[in-house]
Backbone as a printed PyTorch tensor [residue, N CA C, xyz], in Angstrom:
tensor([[[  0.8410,  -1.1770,   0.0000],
         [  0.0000,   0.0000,   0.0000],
         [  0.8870,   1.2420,   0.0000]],

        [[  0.4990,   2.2690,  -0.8410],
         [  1.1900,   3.2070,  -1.2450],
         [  0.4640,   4.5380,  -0.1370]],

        [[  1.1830,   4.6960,   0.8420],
         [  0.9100,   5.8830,   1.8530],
         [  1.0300,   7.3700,   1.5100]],

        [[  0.4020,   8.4870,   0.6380],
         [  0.3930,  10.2680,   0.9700],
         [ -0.0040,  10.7910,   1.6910]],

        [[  0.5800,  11.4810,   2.2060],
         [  0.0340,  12.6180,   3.0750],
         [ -0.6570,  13.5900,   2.3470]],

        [[ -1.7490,  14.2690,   1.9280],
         [ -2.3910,  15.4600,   1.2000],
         [ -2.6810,  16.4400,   2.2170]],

        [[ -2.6620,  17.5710,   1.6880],
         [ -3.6500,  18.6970,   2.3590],
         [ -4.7580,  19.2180,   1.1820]],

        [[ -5.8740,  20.0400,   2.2650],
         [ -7.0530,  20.3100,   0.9750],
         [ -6.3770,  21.0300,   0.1350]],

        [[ -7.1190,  20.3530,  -0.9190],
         [ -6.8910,  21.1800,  -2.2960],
         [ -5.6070,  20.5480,  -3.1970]],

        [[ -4.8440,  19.3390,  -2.8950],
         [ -4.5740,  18.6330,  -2.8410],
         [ -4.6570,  17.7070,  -3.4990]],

        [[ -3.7150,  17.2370,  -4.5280],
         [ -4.5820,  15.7670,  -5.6360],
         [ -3.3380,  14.5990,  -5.2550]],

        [[ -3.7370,  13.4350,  -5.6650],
         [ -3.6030,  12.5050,  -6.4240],
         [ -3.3960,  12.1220,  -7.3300]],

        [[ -2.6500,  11.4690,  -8.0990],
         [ -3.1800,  11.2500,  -9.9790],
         [ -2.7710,   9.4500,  -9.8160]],

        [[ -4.0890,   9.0650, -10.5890],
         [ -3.5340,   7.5700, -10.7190],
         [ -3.5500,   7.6400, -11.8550]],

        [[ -2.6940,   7.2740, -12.8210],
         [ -2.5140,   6.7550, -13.8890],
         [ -2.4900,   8.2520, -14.7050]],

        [[ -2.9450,   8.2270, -15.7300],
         [ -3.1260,   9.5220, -16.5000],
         [ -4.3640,  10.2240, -16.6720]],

        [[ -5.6090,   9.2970, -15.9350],
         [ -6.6530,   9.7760, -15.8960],
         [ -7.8760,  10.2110, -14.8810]],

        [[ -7.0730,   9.5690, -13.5960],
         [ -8.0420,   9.6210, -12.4750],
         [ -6.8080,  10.4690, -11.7710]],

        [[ -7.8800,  10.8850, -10.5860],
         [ -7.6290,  12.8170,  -9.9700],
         [ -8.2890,  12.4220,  -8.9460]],

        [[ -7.3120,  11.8420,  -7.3910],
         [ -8.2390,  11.9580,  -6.4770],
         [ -8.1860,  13.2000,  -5.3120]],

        [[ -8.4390,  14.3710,  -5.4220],
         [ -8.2180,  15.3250,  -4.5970],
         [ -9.1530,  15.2890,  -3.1090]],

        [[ -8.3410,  15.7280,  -2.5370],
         [ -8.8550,  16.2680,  -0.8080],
         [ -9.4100,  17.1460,  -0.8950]],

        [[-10.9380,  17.0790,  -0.7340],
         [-11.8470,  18.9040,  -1.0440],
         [-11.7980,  19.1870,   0.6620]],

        [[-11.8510,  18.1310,   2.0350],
         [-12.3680,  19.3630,   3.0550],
         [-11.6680,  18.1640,   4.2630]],

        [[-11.1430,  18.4500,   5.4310],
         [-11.0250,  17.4700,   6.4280],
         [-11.5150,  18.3790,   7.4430]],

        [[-12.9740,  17.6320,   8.3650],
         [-13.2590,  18.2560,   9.5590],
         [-13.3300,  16.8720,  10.6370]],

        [[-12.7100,  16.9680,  11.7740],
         [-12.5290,  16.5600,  12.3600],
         [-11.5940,  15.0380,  11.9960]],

        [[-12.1790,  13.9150,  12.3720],
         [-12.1400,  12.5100,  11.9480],
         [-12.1820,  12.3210,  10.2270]],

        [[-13.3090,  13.2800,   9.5630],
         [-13.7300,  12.6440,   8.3060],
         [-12.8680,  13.5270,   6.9590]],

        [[-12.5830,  12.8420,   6.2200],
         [-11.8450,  13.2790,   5.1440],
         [-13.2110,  12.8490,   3.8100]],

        [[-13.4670,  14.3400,   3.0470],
         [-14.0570,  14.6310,   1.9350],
         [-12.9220,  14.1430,   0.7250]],

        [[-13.1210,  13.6040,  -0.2000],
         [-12.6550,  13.1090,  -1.3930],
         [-13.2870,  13.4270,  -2.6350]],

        [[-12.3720,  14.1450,  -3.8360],
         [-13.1780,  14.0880,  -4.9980],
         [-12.8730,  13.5320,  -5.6860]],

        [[-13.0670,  12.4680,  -6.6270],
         [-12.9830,  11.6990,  -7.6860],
         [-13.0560,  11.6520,  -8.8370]],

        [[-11.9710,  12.0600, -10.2750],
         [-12.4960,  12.3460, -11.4030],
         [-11.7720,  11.2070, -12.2850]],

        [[-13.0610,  10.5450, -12.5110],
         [-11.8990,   9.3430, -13.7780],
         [-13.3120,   9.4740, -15.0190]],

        [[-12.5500,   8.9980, -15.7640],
         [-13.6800,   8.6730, -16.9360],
         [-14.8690,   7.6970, -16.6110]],

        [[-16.2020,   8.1390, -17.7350],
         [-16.6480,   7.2820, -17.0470],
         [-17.1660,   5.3350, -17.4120]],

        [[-15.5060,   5.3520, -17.8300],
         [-15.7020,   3.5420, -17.8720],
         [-15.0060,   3.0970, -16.6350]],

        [[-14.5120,   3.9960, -15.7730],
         [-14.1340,   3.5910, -14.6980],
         [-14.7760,   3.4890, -13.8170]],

        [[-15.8090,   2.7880, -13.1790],
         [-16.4770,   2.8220, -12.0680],
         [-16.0860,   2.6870, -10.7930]],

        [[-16.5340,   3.6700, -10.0890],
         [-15.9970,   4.3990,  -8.7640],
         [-16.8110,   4.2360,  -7.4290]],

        [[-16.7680,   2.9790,  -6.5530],
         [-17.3830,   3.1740,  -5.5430],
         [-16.8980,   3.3600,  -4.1140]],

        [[-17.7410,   3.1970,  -3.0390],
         [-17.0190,   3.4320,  -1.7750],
         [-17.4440,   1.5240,  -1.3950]],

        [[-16.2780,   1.8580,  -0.4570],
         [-15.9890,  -0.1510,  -0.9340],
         [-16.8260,  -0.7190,   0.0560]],

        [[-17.5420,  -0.2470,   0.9540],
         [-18.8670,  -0.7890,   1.2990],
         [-19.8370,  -0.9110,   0.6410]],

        [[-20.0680,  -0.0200,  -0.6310],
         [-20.9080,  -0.3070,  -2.2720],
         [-20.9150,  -1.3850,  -2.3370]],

        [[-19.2310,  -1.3650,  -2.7750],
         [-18.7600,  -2.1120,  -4.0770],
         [-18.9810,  -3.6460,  -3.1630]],

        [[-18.3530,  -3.8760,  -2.1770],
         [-18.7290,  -5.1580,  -1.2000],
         [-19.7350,  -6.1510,  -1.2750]],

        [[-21.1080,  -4.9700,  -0.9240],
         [-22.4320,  -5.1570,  -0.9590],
         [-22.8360,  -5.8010,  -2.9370]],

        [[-22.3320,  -4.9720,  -3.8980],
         [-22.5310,  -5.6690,  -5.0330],
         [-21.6820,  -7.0990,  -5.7010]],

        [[-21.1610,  -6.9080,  -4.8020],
         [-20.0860,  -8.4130,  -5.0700],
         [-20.8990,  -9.4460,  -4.2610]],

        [[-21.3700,  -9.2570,  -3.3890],
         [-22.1270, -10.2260,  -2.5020],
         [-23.3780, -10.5180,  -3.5730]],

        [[-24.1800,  -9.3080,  -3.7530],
         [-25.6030,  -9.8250,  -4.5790],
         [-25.0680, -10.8520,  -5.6150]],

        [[-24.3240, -10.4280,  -6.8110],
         [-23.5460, -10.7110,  -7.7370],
         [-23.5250, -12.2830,  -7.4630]],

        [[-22.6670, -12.6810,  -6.1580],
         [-22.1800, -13.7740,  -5.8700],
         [-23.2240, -14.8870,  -5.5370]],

        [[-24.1050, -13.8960,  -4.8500],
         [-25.8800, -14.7280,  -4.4170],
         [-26.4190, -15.4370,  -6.1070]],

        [[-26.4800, -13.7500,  -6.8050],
         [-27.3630, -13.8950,  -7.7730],
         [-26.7840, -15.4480,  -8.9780]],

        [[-25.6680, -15.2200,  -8.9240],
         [-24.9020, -16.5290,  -9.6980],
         [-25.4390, -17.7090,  -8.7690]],

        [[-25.6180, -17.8320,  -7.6690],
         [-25.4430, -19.5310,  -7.2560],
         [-27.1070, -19.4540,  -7.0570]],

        [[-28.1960, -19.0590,  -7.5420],
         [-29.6100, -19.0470,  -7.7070],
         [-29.7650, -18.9340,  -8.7420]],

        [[-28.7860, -18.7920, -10.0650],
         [-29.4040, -18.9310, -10.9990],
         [-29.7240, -20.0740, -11.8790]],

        [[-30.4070, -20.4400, -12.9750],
         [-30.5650, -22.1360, -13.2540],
         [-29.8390, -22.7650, -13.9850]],

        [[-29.4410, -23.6750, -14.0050],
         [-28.1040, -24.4260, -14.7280],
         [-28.0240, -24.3190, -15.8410]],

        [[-30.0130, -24.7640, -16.5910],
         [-30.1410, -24.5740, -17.8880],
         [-31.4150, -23.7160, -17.8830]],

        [[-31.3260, -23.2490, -19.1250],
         [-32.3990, -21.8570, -19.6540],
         [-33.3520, -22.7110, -19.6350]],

        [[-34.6060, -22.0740, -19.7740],
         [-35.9360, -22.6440, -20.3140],
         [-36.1340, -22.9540, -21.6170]],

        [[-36.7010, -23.7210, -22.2290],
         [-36.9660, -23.5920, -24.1070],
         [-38.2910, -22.2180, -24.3060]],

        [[-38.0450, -21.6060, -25.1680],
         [-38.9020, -20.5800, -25.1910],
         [-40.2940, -20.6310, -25.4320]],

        [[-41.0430, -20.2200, -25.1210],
         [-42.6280, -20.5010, -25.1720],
         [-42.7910, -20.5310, -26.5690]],

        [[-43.5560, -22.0260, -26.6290],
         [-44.1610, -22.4880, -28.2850],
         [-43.3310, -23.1280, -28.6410]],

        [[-41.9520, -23.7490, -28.3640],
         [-40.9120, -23.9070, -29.0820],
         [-41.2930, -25.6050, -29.2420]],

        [[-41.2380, -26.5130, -30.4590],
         [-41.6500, -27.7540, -30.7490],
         [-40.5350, -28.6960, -30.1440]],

        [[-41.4550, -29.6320, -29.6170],
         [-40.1680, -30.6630, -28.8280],
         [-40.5360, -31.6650, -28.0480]]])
């Protein structure tokens, strides 16, 4: 893990396209702004967690094999 120290106003650069700047620190909580394109999807990793879990549900409920489509001769 790669450790900076920032102050506001303050960036980041990952790569050549994402910009993570420090907009505000009050107290405990640190404000973050985030600019990447948008094929990069950007969450806060209690999101991203939570969609890896459904994801992971939704795969082991789904059915082995499709249905044949309604009307289909057989």
């Amino acid at each position: 893990m790669l450790i900076i120290t920032r102050r506001p106003d303050q960036k980041v650069m990952i790569g050549d396209d994402v910009v993570v700047e420090v907009l505000e620190i009050v107290g405990n909580q640190v404000r973050l702004g985030v600019q990447a394109p948008q094929s990069i999807r950007v969450f806060r990793e209690e999101i991203w967690l939570a969609v890896k879990e459904e994801n992971r549900a939704a795969a082991q409920d789904a059915p082995q094999t499709l249905p044949a489509p309604a009307g289909a001769a057989g």
